[in-house]
Steps between C-alpha positions, in 0.01 A plus 500: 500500500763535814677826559789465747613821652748598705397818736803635690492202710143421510479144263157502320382164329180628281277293318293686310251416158445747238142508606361805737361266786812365527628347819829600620682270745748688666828349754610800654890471703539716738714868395792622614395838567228650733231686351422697811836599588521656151132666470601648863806684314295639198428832447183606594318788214229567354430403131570688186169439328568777216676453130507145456508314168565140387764622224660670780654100613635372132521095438752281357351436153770139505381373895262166421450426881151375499514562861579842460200505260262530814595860672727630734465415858508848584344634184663825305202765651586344838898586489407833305273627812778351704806701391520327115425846387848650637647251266676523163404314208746242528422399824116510436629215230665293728279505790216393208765177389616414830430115449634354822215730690176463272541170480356445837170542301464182388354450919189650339237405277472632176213658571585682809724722310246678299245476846778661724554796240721756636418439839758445789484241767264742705238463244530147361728179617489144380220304635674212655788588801742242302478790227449800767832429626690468162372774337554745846884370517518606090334826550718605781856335368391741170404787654800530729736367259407785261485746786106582434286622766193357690192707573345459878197330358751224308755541825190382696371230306861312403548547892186303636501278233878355630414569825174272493586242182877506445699464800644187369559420175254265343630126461125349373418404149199646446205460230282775461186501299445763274115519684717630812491873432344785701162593341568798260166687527237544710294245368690271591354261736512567853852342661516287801503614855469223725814447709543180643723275783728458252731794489451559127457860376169537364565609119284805418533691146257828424461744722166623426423154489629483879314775589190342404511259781525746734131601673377823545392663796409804718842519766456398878615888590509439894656323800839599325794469757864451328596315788251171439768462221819404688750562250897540516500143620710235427275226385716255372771483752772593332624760734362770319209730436342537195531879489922381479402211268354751273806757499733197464281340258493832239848668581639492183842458652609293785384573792651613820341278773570500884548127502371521899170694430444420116455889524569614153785804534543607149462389131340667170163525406352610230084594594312314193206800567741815400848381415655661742815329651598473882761317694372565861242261588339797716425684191292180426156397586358146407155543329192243540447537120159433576482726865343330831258729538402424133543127568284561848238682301481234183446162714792460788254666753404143472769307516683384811789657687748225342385580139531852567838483630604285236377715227664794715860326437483332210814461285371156335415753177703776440182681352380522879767693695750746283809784652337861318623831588365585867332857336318335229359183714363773781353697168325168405409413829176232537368663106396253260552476161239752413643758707869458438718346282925522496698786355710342317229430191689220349422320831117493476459206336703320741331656789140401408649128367665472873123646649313265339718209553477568883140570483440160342756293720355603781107487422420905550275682381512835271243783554344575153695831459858300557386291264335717171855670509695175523291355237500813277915475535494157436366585146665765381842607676558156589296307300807213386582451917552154617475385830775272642449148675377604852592263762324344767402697813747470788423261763368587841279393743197615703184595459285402163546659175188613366469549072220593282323484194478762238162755585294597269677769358720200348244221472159400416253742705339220808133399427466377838595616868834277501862522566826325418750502778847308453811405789775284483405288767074515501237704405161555555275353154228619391315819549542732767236661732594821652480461902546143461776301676859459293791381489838588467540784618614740229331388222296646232184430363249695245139590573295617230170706629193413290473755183861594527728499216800468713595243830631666788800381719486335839753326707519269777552655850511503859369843548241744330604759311506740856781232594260348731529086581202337416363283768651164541833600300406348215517625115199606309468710160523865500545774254861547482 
């Protein structure tokens, strides 16, 4: 069967079989409008979660629109919690028969309207960014053509999503399989986190799944100094820093910009940790999501001065660098999970999704307190979180990057006194002998004492643990 739809200048071509595995294959021309200029204009509000009722939005008993058969794009409990319950009955009525809006369902599988629920795009968006990018430009022409509201979380998610996927209008025909999908529970098997050369976001699904990859470990608590992370730099020389990338980046207006400096003057935030709303950028601080002393503490007291100055600056993923409120970022400070969370509640789920997404991109560690209270969110507050594709690392140069295997805590307990140690450009094989000679410098290796049930860490270094040389200048294995 072929639907042909017309979405306020958007043309959709959709070829679609009764069947639930269906295929769609979807020509998308580019629309008129721009989604971001009209999210930026919404009204920001909390949601109206209270007296909401199906009856409440009435159908045309006559309408035979087998397209309209799937579901709203924004569904009736969506537009109630958004300002649907100011309404009067007739207008409930229309909004529910407003054919030249739903239609844009047809972009979506069957299926996905009975696995998205009530949700909003903050909580569940088509898999494919052919889809993404439809169903975002439908959700926001509704919303504001209706005049409904947009929570932060939803404000948030619509924003990076045509920020990172939808700054042009997609012009592909695209086939997805109906296999693509994020995993839906927990035992779903364990996504894919190998970047590559290639520049193609690594596509990840389950969050507790995520977290599973990540290794567990006592934290590296000294030799802190925040200025081994150079940050405020411009790394990719565009003439600005990334603390101005960021505030340009998540003003939710445009931006006023000294175009001499790139020093940002003014524009309007809105801080995803409390909701509260600023326009003077001094009123601002940018947050490492995951904080450098936490990074320091988790694995980058290994790394190089490059990689630590890139992960200082990095606006490649918007989960690493965000503008909060200047109070509540000093309040959070270098806590972990465990020890803070946002106060804005409907952001948690976000916040540990972004955490573990920078975690995992950038091969740290989690101590096992950080992690019990991740995992114990992960399966009950936030147990339906997905984690979006997470791009390569940004490129820099110097000095070896050192990554490790998963200790015991997360693998099969050693039987023997060996070690695993991985880099991008060589590694030692084998086992490792503490004392004995190494190489490179920075890298990590596992020792497992005979009768022990767990290994303990060493690393590759110039000096003892005093910070004495050894003899010669060359590397050997000590405890880290």
């Amino acid at each position: 069967m072929k639907w042909r739809v017309s979405l306020n200048g958007a043309l959709l071509v959709m070829s679609i079989g009764l069947a639930t595995t269906a295929t769609p294959q979807i020509v998308v021309a580019a629309s008129g409008d721009n989604a971001l200029s009209t999210l930026t204009a919404m009204r920001i509000s909390p949601e109206r979660t209270a007296g909401f009722r199906p009856a409440l939005f009435a159908v045309w008993r006559t309408q035979k629109n087998s397209v309209r058969s799937v579901a709203n794009v924004v569904t009736i409990k969506e537009a109630w919690e958004s300002g649907a319950w100011s309404w009067n009955a007739v207008k409930r009525k229309r909004f529910m028969n407003d054919v030249a809006d739903t239609a844009v369902l047809a972009a979506v599988r069957a299926t996905s309207a009975a696995r998205r629920g009530g949700t909003d795009p903050a909580r569940w968006r088509p898999a494919a960014t052919q889809d993404i990018c439809t169903y975002i430009d439908g959700w926001v022409r509704i919303k504001s053509k209706w005049g409904l509201a947009v929570d932060i979380r939803e404000f948030t998610a619509i924003k990076n999503v045509l920020n990172r996927q939808c700054r042009t209008a997609p012009a592909v025909t695209s086939s997805v399989p109906a296999t693509n999908k994020f995993p839906t529970s927990p035992t779903s098997t364990i996504p894919r986190t190998t970047t590559s050369t290639s520049g193609t976001p690594v596509v990840v699904g389950s969050a507790l799944a995520l977290l599973q990859l990540v290794r567990v470990e006592n934290e590296f608590s000294s030799g802190y100094d925040r200025s081994l992370f150079e940050h405020w730099r411009d790394v990719d020389g565009d003439g600005c820093d990334s603390r101005d990338q960021v505030l340009k980046r998540d003003s939710i207006s445009l931006p006023q910009v000294d175009p001499i400096s790139c020093d940002v003057i003014a524009g309007d935030w809105i801080s995803p940790y409390d909701g509260a709303r600023w326009s003077n950028p001094s009123d601002i601080d940018i947050d490492h999501v995951v904080a450098l002393k936490e990074a320091w503490d988790s694995g980058a007291w290994s790394w190089s001065s490059a990689q630590r100055r890139a992960f200082a600056n990095d606006t490649s993923d918007n989960r690493t660098l965000l503008a909060v409120t200047d109070s509540v970022n000093q309040s959070k400070s270098d806590k972990d999970p465990s020890n803070w969370l946002p106060p804005l509640q409907s952001y948690t789920c976000t916040y540990i999704g972004n955490w573990v997404a920078v975690k995992v991109r950038w091969n740290l560690s989690m101590d096992s307190s950080e992690y019990g209270r991740i995992r114990n969110l992960l399966q009950s507050t936030c147990a339906s979180l997905d984690i979006a594709p997470i791009p390569n690392l940004p490129s820099f140069a110097g000095g070896a990057i050192a990554t490790v295997t998963p200790p015991a805590s997360l693998s099969p307990t050693p039987t023997s006194a060996t070690a695993t140690t991985t880099n991008v450009t060589s590694a030692p094989a084998g086992q490792i002998t503490p004392g004995s000679y190494c190489s490179p410098v920075g890298a990590i290796g596992y020792f497992t004492k005979s009768g022990a049930t767990s290994p303990t860490t060493y690393i590759c270094s110039k000096t003892n643990a005093a910070g004495e040389p050894y003899s010669g200048g060359r590397a050997r294995w000590r405890r880290a």
